[in-house]
Legacy VTK file of the C-alpha trace (Angstrom):
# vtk DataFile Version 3.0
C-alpha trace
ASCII
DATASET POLYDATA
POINTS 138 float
40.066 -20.686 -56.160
41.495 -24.081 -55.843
40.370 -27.825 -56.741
39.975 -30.362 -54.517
39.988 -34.176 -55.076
39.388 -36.141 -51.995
41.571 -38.921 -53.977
44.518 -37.147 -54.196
44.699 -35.564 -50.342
43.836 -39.359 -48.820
47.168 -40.193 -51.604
49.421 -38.361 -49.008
46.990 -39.139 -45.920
44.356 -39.113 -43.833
41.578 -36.273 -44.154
39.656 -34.534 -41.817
36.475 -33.119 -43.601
34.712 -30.502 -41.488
31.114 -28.824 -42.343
29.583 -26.066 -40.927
26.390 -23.763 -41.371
27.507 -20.678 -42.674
31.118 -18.547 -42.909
31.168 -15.297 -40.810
28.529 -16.631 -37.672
30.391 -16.876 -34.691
30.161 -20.538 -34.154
31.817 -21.421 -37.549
34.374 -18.634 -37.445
35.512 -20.034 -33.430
35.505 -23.243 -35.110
37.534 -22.038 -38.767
39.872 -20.187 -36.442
40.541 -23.371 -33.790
41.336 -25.294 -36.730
44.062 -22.654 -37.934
45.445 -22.710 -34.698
46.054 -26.656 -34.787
46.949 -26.817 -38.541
50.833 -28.130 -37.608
49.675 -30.618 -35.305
47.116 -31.856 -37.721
50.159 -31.426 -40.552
52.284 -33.615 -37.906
49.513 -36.224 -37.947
49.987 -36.269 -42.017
46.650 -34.763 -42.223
44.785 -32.756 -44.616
42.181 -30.359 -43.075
39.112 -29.124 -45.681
36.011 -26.817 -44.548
32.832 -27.135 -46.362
29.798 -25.005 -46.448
26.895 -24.479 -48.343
28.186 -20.676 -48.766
29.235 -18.940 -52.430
32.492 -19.142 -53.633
33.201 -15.545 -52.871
31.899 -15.543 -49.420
34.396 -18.389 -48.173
37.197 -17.060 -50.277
37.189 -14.015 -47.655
36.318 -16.330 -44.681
39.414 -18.512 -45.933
41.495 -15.547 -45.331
40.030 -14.298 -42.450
39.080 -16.863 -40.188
40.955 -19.267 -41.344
43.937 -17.524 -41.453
45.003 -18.855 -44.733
46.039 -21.860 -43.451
43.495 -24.820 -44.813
41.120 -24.404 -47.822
36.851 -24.166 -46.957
35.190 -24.985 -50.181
31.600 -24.187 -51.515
28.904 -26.544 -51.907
26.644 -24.351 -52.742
24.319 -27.542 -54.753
24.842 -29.909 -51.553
25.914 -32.485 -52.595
29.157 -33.461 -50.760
27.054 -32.735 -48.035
24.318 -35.121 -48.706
26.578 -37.374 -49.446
27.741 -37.103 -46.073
24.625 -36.753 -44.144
25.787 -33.063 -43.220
22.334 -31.055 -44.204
20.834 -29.499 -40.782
17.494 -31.751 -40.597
15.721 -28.008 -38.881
17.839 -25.467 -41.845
17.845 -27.573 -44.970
19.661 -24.640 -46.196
22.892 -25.375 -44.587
25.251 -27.844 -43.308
25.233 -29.194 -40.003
28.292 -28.768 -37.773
30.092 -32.302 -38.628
33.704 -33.470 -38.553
34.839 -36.520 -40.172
38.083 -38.277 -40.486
39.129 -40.361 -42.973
41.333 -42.764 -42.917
44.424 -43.173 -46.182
41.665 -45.999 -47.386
38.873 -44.011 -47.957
37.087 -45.533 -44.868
35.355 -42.722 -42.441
37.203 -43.832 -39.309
35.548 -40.900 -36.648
32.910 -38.377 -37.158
31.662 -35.994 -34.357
28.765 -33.903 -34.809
27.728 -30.831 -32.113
26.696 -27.546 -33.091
29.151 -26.446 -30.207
32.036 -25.788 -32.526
34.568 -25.892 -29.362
35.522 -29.596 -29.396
35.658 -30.443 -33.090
39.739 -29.642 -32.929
40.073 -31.760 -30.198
37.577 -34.501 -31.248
39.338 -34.844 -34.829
42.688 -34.455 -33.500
42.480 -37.439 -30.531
40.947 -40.154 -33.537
43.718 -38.843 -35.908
46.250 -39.459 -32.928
44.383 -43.217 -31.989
44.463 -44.345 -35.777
48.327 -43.588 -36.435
48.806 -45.769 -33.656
47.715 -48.366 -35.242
49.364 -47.632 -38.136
52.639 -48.370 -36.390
LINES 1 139
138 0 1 2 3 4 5 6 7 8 9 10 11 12 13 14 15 16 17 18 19 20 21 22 23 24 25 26 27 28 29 30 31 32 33 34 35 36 37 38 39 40 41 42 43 44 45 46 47 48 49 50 51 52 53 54 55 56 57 58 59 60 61 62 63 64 65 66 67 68 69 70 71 72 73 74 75 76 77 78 79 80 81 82 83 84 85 86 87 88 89 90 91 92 93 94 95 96 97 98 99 100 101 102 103 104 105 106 107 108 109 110 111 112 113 114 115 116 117 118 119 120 121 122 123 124 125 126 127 128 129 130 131 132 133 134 135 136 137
């Protein structure tokens, strides 16, 4: 169990903020596990990656370690409200979150989002605005 302050992960950088419909289903544990796989590039990028689900607590603590490898924290928002907040409910499954992937820049400002239910581009997506906004940064 962690906590997690938006605040004090844009303090050391940019974020990228991912949702997805529910831990364990194959599209969200390809996605999870593409995002382990890219966690030092992101790192390189000075980038904090966080998954978010509508999902209990215990459920993503094993999908954390599983499909995720240990490598980024998924955290539970089990009343919705980060994801309303976000626009991230699925308009057809209330239920759960839609597939979304936001960055966000040091400032608090969303800089990119990409939303697909495909979860094989959200890496790459995220990862290509994180690389076009440190260039301007320069």
């Amino acid at each position: 169990m962690f906590n997690f302050t938006l605040a004090q992960s844009l303090a050391k950088g940019p974020v990228v903020l991912y949702f997805f419909p529910a831990a364990f289903s194959v599209g969200c544990s390809i996605e999870a596990h593409e995002f382990a796989q890219a966690i030092t590039k992101f790192e390189a990028l000075g980038a904090t990656v966080i998954g978010v689900s509508s999902d209990d607590i215990d459920t993503l603590n094993k999908f954390s370690v599983q499909a995720c490898q240990g490598k980024f924290p998924v955290a539970s928002d089990s009343t919705q409200k980060v994801m309303k907040s976000y626009d991230a409910v699925m308009a057809l499954r209330p239920d759960f979150a839609n597939r979304i992937s936001y960055v966000i820049a040091p400032n608090g400002k969303v800089i990119y989002n990409y939303q697909s239910l495909n979860p094989n581009r959200h890496v790459e997506k995220t990862l290509g605005a994180l690389k076009d906004w440190a260039q301007t940064q320069k």
